[in-house]
C-alpha positions in Angstrom: 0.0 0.0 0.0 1.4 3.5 -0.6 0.6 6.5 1.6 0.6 10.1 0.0 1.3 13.5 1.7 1.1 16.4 0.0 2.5 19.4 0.4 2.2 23.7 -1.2 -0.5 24.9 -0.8 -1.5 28.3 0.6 -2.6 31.6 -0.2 -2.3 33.3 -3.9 -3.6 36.4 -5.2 -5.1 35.5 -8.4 -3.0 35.4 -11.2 -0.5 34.0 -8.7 1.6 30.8 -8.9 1.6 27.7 -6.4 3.2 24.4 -6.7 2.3 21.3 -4.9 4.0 18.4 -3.6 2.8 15.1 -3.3 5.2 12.7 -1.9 4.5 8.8 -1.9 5.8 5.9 0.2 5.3 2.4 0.3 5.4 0.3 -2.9 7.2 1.1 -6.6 5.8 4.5 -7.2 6.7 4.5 -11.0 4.1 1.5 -11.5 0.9 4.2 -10.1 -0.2 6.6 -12.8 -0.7 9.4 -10.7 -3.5 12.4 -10.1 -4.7 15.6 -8.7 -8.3 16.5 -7.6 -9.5 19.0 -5.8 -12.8 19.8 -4.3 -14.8 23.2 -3.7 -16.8 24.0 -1.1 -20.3 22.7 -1.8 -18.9 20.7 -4.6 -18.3 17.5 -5.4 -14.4 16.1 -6.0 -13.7 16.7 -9.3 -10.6 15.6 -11.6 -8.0 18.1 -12.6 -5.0 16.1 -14.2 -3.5 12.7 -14.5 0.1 11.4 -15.4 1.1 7.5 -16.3 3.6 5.5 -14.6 6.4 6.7 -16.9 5.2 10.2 -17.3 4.2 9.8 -21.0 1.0 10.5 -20.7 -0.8 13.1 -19.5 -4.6 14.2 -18.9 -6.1 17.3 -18.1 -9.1 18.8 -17.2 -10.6 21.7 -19.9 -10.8 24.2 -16.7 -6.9 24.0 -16.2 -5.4 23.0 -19.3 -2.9 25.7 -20.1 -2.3 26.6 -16.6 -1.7 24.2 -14.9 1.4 21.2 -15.4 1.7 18.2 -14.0 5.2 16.3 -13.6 7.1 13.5 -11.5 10.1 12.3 -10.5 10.1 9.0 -9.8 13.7 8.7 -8.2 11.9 10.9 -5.8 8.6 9.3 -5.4 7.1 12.4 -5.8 4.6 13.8 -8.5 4.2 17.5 -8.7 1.5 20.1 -9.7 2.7 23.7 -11.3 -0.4 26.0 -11.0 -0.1 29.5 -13.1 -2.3 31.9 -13.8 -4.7 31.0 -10.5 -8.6 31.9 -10.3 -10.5 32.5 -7.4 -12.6 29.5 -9.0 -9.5 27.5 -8.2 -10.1 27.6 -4.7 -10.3 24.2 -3.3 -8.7 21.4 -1.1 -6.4 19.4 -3.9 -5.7 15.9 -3.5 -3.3 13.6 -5.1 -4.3 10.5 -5.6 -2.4 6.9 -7.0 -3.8 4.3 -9.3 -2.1 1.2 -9.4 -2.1 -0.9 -12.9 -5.1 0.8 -13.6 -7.4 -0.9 -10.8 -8.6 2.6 -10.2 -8.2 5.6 -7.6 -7.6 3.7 -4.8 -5.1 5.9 -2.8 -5.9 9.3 -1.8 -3.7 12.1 0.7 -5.0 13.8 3.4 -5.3 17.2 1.0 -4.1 20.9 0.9 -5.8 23.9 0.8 -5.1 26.4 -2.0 -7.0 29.7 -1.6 -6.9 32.3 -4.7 -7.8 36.1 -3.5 -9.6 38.1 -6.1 
């Protein structure tokens, strides 16, 4: 089983940059693909971008697509989210999450609050 802890977040003014950490332990971390989600107050979890195992391929959501970049380091065991260009609508608490041989979203972290000031 891996754990995840993530890390970065805070408070931005928006147009502001933030990066976010998430740091994994446990079992081979370059056989999870790997993902950030956030959720909103009010609002359900939603999916904002995904990368495989070896990093080749990437998803994104439509809302962050051009802002935001995802990227790991798997000698690290860490997977990283670059967030430009922030929008008070990208408030939420983020969460990275790990899918394992593709048997689904099976391991979350705890979460971090990112907060963007209008």
């Amino acid at each position: 089983q891996v754990q995840l802890v993530e890390s970065g977040g805070g408070l931005v003014q928006a147009g502001g940059s933030l990066r976010l950490s998430c740091a994994a332990s446990g079992r081979t971390f370059s056989s999870y693909s790997m993902g950030w989600f956030r959720q909103a107050p009010g609002k359900a979890r939603e999916f904002v971008t995904a990368i495989s195992g070896s990093g080749t391929n990437i998803y994104y959501a439509d809302s962050v697509k051009g802002r935001f970049t995802i990227s790991r380091d798997n000698a690290k065991n860490t997977v990283y989210l670059q967030m430009d260009s922030l929008k008070p609508e990208d408030t939420a608490i983020y969460y990275c999450a790990g899918n394992e041989r593709d048997t689904g979203w099976n391991y979350w972290g705890q979460g971090t609050q990112v907060t963007v000031s209008s």
